[in-house]
TORPA-4810 file (N, C-alpha, C, O; in nm, 3 decimals):
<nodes>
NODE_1_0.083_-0.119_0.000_0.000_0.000_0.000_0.088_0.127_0.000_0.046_0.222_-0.066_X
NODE_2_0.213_0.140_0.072_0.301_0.266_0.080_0.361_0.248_-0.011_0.432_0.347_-0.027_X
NODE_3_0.385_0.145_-0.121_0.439_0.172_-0.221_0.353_0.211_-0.340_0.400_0.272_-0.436_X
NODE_4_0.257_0.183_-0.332_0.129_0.244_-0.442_0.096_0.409_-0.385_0.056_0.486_-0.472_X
NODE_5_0.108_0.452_-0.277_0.111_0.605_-0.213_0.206_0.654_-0.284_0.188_0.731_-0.378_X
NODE_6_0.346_0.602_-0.231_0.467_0.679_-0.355_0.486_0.681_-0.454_0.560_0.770_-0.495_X
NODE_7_0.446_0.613_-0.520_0.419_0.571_-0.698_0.355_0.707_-0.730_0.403_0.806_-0.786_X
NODE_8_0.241_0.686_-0.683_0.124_0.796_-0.726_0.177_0.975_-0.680_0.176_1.077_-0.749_X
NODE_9_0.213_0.955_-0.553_0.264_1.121_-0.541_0.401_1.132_-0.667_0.392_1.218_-0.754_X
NODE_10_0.497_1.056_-0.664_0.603_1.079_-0.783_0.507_1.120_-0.950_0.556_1.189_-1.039_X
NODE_11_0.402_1.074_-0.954_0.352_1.075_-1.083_0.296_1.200_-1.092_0.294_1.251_-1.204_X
NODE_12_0.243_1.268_-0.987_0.175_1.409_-0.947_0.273_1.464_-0.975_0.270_1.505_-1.091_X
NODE_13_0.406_1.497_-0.898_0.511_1.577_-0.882_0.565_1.573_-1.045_0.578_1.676_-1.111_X
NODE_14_0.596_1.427_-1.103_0.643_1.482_-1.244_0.555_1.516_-1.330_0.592_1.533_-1.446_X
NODE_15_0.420_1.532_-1.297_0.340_1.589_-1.429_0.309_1.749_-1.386_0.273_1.839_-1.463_X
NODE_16_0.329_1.757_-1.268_0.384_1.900_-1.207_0.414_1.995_-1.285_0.355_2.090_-1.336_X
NODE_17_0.617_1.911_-1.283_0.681_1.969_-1.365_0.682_1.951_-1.518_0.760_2.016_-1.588_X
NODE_18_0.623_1.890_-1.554_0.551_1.867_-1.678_0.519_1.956_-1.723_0.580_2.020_-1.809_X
NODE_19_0.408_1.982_-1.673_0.365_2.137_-1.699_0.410_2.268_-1.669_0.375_2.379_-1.708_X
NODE_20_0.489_2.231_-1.597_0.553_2.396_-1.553_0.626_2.377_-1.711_0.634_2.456_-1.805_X
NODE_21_0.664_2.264_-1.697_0.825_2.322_-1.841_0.729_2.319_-1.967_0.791_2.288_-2.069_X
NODE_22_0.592_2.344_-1.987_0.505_2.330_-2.134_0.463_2.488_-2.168_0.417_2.531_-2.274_X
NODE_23_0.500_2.581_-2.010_0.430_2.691_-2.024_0.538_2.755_-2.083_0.657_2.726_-2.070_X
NODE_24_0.485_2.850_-2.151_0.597_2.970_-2.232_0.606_3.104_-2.205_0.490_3.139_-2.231_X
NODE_25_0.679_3.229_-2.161_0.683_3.314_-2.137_0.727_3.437_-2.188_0.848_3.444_-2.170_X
NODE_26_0.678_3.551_-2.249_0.796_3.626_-2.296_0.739_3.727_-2.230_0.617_3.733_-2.215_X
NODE_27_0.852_3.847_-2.167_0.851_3.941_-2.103_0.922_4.059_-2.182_1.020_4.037_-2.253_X
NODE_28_0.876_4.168_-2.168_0.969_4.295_-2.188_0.951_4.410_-2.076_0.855_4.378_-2.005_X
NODE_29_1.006_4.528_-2.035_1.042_4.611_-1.986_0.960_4.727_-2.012_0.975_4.759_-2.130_X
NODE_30_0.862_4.822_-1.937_0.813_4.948_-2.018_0.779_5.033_-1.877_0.804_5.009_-1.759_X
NODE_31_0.711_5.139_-1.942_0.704_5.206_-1.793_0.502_5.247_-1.850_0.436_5.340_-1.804_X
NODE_32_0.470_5.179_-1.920_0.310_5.149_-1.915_0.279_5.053_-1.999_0.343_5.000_-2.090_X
NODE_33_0.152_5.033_-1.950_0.092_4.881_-2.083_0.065_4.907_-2.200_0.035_4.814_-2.275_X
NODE_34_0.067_5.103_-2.270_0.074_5.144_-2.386_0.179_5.150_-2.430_0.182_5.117_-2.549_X
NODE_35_0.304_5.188_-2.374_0.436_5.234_-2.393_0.500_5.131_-2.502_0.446_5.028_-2.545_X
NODE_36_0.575_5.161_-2.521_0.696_5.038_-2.590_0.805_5.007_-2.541_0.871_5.104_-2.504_X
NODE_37_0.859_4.889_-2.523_0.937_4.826_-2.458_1.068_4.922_-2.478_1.108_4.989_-2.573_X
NODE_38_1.119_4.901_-2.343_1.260_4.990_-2.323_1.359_4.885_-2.246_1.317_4.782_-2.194_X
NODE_39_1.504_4.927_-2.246_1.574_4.827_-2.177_1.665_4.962_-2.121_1.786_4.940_-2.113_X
NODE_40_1.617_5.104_-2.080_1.733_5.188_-1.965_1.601_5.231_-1.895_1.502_5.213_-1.967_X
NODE_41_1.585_5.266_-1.814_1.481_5.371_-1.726_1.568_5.525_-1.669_1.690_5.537_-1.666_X
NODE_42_1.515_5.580_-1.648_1.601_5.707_-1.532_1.517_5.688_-1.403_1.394_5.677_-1.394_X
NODE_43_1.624_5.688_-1.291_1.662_5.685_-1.202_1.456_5.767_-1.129_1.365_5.693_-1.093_X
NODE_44_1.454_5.832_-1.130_1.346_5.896_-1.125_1.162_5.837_-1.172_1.052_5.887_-1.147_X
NODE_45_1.190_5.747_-1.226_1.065_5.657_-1.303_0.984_5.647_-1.224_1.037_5.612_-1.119_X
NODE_46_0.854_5.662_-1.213_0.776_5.607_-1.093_0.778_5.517_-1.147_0.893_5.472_-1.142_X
NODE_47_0.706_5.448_-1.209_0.671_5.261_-1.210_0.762_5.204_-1.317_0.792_5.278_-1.410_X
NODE_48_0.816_5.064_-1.313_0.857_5.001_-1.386_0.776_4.880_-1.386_0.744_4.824_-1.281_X
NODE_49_0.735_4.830_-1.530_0.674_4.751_-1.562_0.720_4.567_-1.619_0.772_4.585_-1.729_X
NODE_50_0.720_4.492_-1.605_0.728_4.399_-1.647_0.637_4.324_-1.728_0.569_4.243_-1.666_X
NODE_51_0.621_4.332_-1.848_0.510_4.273_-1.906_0.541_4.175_-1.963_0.646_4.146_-2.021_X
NODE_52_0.403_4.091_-1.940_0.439_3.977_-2.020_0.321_3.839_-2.066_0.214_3.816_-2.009_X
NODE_53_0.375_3.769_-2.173_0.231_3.715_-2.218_0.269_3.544_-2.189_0.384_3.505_-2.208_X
NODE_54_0.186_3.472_-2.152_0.215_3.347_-2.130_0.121_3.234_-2.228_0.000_3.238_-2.248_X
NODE_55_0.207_3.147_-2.272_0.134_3.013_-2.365_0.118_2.892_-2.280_0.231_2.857_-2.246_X
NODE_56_0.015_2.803_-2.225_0.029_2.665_-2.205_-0.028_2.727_-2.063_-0.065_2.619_-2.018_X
NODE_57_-0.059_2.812_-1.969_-0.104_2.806_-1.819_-0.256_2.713_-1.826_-0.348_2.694_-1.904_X
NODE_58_-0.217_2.677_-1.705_-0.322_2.565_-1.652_-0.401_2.654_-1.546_-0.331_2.752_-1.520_X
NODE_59_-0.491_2.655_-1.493_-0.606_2.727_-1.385_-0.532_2.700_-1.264_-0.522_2.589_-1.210_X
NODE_60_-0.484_2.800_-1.229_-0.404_2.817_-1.080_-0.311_2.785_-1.044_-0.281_2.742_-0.932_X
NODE_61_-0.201_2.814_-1.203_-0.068_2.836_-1.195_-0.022_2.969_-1.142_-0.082_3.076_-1.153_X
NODE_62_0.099_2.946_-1.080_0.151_3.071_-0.947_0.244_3.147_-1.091_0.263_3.065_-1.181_X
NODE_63_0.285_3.254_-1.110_0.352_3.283_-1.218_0.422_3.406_-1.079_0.354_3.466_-0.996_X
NODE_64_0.558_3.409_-1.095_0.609_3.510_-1.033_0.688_3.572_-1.040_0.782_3.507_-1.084_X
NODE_65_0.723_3.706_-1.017_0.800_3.806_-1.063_0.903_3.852_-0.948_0.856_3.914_-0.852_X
NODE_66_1.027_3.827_-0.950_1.122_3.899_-0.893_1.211_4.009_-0.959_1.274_3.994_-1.064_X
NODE_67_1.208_4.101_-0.895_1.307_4.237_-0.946_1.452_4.200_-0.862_1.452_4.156_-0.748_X
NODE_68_1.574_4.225_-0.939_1.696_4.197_-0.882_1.793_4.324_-0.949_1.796_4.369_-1.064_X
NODE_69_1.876_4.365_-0.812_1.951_4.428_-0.844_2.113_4.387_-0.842_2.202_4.385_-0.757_X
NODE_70_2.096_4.352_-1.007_2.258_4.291_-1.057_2.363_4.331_-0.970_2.424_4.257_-0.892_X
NODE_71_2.387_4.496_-0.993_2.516_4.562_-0.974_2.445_4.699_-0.982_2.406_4.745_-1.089_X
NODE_72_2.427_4.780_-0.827_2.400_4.886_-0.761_2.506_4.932_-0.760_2.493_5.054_-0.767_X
NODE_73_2.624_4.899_-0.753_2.741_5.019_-0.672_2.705_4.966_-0.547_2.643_4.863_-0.520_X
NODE_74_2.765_5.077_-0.454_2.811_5.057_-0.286_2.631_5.027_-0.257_2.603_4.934_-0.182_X
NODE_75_2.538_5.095_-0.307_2.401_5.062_-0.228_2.345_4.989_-0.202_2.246_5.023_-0.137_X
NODE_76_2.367_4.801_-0.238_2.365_4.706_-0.254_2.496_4.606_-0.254_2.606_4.641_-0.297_X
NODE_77_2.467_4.481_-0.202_2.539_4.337_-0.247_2.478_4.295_-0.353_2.356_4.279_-0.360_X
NODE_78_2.580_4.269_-0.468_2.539_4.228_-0.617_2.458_4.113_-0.603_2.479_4.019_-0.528_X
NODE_79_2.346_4.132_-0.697_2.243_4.076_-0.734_2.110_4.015_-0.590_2.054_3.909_-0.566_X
NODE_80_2.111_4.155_-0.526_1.997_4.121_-0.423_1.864_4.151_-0.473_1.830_4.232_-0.559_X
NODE_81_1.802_4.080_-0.411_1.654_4.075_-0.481_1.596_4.179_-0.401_1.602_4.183_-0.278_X
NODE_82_1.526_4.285_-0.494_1.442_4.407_-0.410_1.286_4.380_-0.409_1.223_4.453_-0.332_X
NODE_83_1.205_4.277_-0.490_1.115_4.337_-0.488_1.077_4.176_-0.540_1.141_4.111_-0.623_X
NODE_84_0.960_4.134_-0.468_0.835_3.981_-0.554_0.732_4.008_-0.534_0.685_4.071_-0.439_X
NODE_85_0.675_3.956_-0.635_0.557_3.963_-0.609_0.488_3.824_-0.699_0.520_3.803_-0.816_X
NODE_86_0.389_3.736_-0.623_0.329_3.654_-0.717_0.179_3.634_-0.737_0.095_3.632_-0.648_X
NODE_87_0.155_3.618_-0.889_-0.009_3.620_-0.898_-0.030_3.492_-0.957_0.057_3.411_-0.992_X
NODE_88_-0.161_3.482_-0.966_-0.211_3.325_-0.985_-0.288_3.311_-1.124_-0.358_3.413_-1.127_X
NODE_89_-0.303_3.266_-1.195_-0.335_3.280_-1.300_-0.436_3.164_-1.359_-0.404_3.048_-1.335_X
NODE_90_-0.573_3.193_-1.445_-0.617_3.050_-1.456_-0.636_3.017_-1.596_-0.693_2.923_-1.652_X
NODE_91_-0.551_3.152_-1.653_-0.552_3.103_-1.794_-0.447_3.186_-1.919_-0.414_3.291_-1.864_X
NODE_92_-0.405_3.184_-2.015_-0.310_3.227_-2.061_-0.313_3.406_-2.078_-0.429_3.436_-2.106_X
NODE_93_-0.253_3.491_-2.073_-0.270_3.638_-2.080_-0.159_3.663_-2.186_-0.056_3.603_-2.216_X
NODE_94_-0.228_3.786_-2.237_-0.126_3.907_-2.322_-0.129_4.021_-2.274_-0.105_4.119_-2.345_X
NODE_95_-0.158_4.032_-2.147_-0.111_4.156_-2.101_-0.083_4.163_-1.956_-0.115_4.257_-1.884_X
NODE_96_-0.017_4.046_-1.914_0.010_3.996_-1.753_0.086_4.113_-1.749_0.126_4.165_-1.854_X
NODE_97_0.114_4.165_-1.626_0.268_4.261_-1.550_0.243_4.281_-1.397_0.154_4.307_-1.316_X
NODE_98_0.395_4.249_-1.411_0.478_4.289_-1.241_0.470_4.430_-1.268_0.506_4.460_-1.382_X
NODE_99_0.413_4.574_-1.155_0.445_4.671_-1.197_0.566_4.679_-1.018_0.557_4.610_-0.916_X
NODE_100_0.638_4.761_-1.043_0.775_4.771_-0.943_0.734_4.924_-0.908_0.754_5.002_-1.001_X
NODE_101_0.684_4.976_-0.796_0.723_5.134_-0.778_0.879_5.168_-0.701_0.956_5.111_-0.623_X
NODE_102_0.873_5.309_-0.782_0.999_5.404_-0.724_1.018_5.395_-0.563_0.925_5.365_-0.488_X
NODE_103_1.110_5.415_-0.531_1.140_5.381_-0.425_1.162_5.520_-0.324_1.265_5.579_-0.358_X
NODE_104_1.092_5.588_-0.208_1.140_5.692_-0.224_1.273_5.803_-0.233_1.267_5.923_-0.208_X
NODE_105_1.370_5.741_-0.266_1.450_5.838_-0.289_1.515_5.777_-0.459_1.626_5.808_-0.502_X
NODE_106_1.455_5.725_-0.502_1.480_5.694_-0.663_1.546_5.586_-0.695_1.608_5.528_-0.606_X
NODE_107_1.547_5.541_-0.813_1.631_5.407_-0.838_1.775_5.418_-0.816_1.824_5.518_-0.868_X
NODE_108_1.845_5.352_-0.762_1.959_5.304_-0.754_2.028_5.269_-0.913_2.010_5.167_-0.980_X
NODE_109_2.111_5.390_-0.948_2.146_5.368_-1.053_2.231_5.236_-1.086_2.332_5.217_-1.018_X
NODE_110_2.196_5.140_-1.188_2.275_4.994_-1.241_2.203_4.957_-1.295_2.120_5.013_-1.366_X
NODE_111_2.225_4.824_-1.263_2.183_4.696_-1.384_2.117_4.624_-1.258_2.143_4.626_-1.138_X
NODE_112_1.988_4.539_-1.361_1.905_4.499_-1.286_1.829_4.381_-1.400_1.822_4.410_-1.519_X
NODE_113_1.779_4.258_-1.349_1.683_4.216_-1.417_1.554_4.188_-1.334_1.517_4.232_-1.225_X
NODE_114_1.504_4.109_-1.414_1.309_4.050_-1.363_1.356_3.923_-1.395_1.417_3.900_-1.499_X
NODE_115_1.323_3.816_-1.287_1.312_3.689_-1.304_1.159_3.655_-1.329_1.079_3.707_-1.252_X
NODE_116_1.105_3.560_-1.445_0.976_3.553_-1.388_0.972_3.380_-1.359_1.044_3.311_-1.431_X
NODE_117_0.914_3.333_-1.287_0.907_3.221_-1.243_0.775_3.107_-1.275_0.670_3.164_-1.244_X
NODE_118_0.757_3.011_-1.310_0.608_2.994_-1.339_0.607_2.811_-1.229_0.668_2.706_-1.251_X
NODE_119_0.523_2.843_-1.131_0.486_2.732_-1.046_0.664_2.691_-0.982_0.716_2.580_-0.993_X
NODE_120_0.732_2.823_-0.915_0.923_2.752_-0.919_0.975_2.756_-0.994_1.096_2.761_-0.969_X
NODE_121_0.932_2.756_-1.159_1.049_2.707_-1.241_1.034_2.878_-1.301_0.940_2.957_-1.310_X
NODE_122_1.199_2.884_-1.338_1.235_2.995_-1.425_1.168_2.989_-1.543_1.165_2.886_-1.611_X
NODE_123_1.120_3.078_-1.571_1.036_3.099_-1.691_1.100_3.204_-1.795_1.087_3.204_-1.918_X
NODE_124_1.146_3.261_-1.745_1.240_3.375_-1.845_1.298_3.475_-1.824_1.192_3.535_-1.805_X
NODE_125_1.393_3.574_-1.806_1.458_3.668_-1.773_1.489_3.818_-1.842_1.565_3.839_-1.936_X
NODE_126_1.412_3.912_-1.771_1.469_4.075_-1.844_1.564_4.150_-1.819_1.577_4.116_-1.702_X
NODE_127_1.665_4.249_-1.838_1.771_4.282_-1.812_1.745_4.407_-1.858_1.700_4.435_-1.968_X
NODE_128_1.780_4.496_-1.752_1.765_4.667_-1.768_1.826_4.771_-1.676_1.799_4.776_-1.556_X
NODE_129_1.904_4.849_-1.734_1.950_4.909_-1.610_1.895_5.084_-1.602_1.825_5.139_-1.687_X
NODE_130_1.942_5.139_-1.491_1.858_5.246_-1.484_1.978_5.338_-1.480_2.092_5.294_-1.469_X
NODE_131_1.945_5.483_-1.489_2.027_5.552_-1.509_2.018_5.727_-1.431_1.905_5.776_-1.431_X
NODE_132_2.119_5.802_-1.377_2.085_5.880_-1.351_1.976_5.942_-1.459_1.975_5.937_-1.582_X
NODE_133_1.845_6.028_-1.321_1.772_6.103_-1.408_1.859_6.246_-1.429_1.943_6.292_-1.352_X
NODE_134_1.813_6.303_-1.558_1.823_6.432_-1.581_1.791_6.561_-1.503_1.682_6.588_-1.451_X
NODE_135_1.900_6.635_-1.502_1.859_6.727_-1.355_1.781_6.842_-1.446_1.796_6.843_-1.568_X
NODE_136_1.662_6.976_-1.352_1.620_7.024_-1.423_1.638_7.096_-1.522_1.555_7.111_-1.611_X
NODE_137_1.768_7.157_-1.517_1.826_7.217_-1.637_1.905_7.142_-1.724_1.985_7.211_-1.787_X
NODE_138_1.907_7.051_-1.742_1.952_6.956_-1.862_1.843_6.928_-1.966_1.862_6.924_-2.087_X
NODE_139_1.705_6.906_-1.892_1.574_6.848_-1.950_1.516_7.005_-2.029_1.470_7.007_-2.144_X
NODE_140_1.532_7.144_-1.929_1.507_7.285_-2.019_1.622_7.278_-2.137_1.592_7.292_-2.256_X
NODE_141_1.738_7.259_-2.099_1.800_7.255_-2.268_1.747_7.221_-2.349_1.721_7.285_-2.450_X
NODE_142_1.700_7.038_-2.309_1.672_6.979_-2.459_1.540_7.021_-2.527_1.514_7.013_-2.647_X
NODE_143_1.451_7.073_-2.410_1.327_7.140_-2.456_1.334_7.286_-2.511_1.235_7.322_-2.574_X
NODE_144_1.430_7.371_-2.498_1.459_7.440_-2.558_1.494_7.425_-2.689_1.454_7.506_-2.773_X
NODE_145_1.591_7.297_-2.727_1.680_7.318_-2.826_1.603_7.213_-2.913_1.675_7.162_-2.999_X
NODE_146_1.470_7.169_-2.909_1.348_7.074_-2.949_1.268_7.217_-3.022_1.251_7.211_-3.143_X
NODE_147_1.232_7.312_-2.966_1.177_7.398_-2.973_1.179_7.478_-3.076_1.086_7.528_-3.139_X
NODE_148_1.329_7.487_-3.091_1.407_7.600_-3.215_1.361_7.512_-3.333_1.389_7.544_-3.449_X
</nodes>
């Protein structure tokens, strides 16, 4: 009998992962669900977006999003994770997203990706780094010199 129990949970667990590895993921980077995909932000961004569309989800697959910061400089230990979040999903989307808010004193200028995860398993990876924002008289130049 305990060997027909373990039989059967092993057969659960690999059709599990069965399905985790059938689902498909592609993600990009934006700072809205109209916008178009970007791979720098400034430092200043309120939201960063992770979007992304999934093929093969089953009804109450966990799909999850971690933000990581590669390489901060001194403000961080390379590649600490700042930010998860996970939602549940019961069927395939084209317009899933992790949105990430600003932090209050602004992004930590570097490199950074989005892990997204689907039921544990890595599902796919974005890479973006952020950059000092423009101080106010840099941004009147270019609007000036847009202008002429």
């Amino acid at each position: 009998m305990n060997h027909i129990f373990a039989l059967v949970i092993a057969v659960v667990i690999s059709a599990s992962v069965a399905l985790a590895d059938d689902v498909k993921v592609k993600a990009v980077m934006t700072t809205g669900p109209e916008d178009d995909p970007v791979t720098s932000f400034a430092s200043d961004t309120p939201k960063l977006l992770a979007m992304f569309k999934t093929k093969g989800i089953q009804s109450g697959t966990k799909v999850r999003g971690v933000l990581i910061a590669i390489d901060v400089g001194d403000v961080a230990p390379a590649n600490t994770k700042v930010l998860e979040k996970t939602l549940t999903l019961d069927e395939d989307t084209d317009d899933g997203d992790f949105n990430f808010s600003k932090p209050t004193n602004g992004w930590p200028v570097g490199e950074y990706r989005v892990e997204i995860y689907v039921n544990d398993q890595l599902a796919t990876t974005v890479k973006f780094t952020i950059k000092a924002a423009k101080s106010k008289k840099e941004s009147d130049k270019e609007k000036e010199s847009s202008e002429e």
